[in-house]
N, C-alpha and C positions, 0 to 999 in steps of 0.2 A: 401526701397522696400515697395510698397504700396498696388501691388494684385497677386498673383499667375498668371494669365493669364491676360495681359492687350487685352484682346480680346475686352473689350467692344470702341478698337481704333474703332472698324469697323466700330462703330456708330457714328461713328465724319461722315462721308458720308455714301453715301452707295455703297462705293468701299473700299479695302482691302491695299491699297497701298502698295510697295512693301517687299515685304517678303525673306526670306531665309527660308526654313522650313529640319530640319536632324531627319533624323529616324534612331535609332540603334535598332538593335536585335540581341542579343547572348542566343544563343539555350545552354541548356547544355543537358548532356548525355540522362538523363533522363525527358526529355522535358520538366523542369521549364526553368525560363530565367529570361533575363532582358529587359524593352523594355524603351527606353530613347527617348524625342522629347527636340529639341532646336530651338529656336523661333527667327531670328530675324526680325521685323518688324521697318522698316526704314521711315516714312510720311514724309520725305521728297521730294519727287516726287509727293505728293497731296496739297503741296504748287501752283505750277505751272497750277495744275487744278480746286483750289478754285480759283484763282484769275481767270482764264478763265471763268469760270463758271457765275464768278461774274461780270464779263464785260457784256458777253453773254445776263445774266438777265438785265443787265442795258439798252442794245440793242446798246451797242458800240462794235467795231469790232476791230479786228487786236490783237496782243500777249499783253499782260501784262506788265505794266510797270514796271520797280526795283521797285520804290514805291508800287504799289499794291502786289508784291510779298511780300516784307518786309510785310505789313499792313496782309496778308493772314498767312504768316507764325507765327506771333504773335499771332492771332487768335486762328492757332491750339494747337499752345504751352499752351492757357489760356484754350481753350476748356480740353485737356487734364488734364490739374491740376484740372482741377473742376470735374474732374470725377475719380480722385484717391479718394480711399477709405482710411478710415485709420487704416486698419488691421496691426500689429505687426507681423514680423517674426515666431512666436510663434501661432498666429489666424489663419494668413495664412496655417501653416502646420497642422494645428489640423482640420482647414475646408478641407484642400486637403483628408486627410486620411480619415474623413465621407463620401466622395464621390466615393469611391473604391469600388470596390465588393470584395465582400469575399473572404479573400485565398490571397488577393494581397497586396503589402505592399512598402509604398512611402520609398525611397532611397535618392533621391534628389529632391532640388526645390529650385531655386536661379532664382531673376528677378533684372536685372539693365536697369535703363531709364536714359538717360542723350541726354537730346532735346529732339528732334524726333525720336529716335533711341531708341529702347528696345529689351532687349534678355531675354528669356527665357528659363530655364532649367531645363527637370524634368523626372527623372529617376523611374523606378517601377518595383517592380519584382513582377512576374507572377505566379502561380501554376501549368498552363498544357499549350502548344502553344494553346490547342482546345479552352482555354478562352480568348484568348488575344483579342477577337471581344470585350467583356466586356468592355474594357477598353476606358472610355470616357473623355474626358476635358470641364470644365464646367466654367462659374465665377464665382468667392466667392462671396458671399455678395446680390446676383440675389434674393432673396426672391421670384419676381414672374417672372411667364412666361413673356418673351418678347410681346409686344404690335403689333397686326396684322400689318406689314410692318417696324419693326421696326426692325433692322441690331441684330444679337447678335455671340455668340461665336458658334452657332450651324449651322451658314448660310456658313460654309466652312469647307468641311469635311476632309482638309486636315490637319486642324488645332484641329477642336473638337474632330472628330472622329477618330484619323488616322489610327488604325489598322483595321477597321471593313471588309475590305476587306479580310483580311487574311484567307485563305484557306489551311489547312493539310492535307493530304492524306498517310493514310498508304497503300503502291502499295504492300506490303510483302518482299520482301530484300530490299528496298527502302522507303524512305519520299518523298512528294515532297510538298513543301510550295511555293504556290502562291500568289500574290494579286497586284491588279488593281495600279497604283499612279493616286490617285487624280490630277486634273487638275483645278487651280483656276482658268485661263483664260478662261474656258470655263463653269465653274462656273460662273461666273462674268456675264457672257453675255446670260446665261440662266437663273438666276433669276433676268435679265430685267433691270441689270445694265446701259444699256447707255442712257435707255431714254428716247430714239428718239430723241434726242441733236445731231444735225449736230456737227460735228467732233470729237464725241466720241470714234469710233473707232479709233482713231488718240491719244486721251487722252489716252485709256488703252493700246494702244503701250508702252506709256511714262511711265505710272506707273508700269508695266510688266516687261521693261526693262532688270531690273536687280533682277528679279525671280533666283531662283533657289531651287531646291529641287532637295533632296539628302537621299539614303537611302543605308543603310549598314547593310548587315546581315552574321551571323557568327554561323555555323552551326558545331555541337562536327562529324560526320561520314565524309566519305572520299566524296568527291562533285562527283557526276558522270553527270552531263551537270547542265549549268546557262545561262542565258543570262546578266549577270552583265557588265556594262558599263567597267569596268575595276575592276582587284584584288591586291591586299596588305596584301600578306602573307595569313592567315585565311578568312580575309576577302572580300567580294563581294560587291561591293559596284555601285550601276545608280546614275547618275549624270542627271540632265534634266533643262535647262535657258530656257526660252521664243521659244526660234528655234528649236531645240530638240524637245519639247513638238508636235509642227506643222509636222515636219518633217515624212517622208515615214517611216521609221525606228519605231520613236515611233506609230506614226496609226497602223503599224502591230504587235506592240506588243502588243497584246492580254494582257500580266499578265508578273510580271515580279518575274519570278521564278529561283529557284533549288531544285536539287531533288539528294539526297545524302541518302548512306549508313546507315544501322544501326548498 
C-alpha cells in the first residue's frame, strides 16, 4: 500500500477512467455519524484509449491492434509504479489524520492495487451533520499546488470532495438532508476533456461504461418521505451507471433526499 488516495491515477491522462465510487452515512441520534467513501478505480478501459489516441497522433486510422493495446497497457502499468510513493502504512495514516478538521477523526483507511485496479477505503467520524461539508480528500505527499492544467485529486468532486453538497435542515418536528450526486460524466466534458478529438465522445462512452455510484444513508428517527433508489432494512440507498445518470428520472431529481423525524 503505497498512498492513501491513488488520485494522482488521473494524471496518467486527463480522463478518470472508470470508477465505482460508495458513500455511506449513519446519522446517529444526536447528529454525530460516520461518513465512509470506497474507491474503486479500474484503468483498464484507458488502455483501449491510449492506444487510440496514439494511432490518432500517428495519423493512422481504424481500432488498435492487440499489439498496441499490450504495448499501451504496459505503459500504464509503468506509469503508475513511477508514481507510487513510498509512504508506510503508518505515514499514510498519520498524513490522513493532519488533513481532518477539527472534531473529526479517521476510523479507517486500507488501499489495495493489484494492475490496474485500486480500491480505496476510508471511514471518518464526524461531530455534527452541519460539518460534514468540511470534510475533504486530498493526496499525501502533494507538497505543492497542482501545476496550471495539470489533472490532480481536486478536478472530480465526486472523489475529493464528496460530501460538500450536503445540506441539513431543521423543518421543527422533522430533519431533512439533501444533496446533489456529483456527476463525472459531465465533469469530464466540462473541464474540456475531449479535446476536440474526433471520436471522443465515443472514447468517454467506453471508459463510463461501467460507472457507478452508489450512496447509502441511514438516519436514527422514523423516515417520513426519500426518494432512495431502493431500501434495506434501515437503510436508503441511489444506485446511478452511466444511463441513469442521462436518464429523465435523474434530470429531475433536483437533490437526493429524506427527511425523517426527531
Amino acid at each position: 500500500m503505497k498512498k492513501l488516495v491513488v488520485l494522482s491515477l488521473c494524471s496518467l491522462l486527463l480522463l478518470p477512467g472508470c470508477f465505482d465510487i460508495e458513500t455511506n452515512l449513519v446519522l446517529e441520534k444526536d447528529l454525530s455519524g460516520t461518513a465512509g467513501l470506497s474507491i474503486t478505480i479500474d484503468m483498464e478501459s484507458m488502455v483501449y484509449v491510449i492506444a487510440t489516441m496514439t494511432r490518432a497522433f500517428a495519423g493512422e486510422e481504424g481500432p488498435p491492434t492487440e499489439e498496441e493495446l499490450t504495448a499501451a497497457r504496459e505503459e500504464m502499468l509503468t506509469t503508475m509504479e513511477g508514481e507510487e510513493e513510498d509512504l508506510s502504512d503508518e505515514e499514510m495514516w498519520k498524513e490522513a489524520e493532519m488533513e481532518l478538521p477539527e472534531g473529526f477523526e479517521l476510523l479507517e483507511m486500507n488501499m489495495v492495487q493489484e494492475g490496474l485496479v485500486t480500491r480505496i477505503d476510508y471511514l471518518v467520524a464526524f461531530p455534527h451533520i452541519s460539518r460534514l461539508h468540511e470534510l475533504k480528500l486530498s493526496e499525501p505527499g502533494r507538497e505543492e499546488a497542482p501545476m496550471p492544467g495539470e489533472p490532480s485529486a481536486e478536478d472530480f468532486d465526486a472523489i475529493s470532495d464528496p460530501f460538500s453538497d450536503f445540506q441539513f435542515i431543521d423543518e421543527g418536528d422533522t430533519y431533512l438532508l439533501q444533496t446533489q450526486m456529483s456527476n463525472p460524466v459531465d465533469e469530464a466534458r466540462e473541464d474540456g476533456m475531449g479535446m476536440g478529438m474526433e471520436g471522443m465522445d465515443e472514447m468517454l462512452e467506453k471508459i463510463f461504461a461501467n460507472l457507478q455510484l452508489a450512496m447509502t444513508i441511514q438516519v436514527p428517527g422514523e423516515v417520513v418521505e426519500h426518494n432512495a433508489t431502493r431500501t434495506e432494512g434501515k437503510n436508503l440507498i441511489w444506485v446511478f451507471n452511466i444511463e441513469t445518470l442521462r436518464s429523465e428520472t435523474m434530470t429531475d431529481m433536483e437533490y437526493l433526499m429524506v427527511r425523517f423525524r426527531k
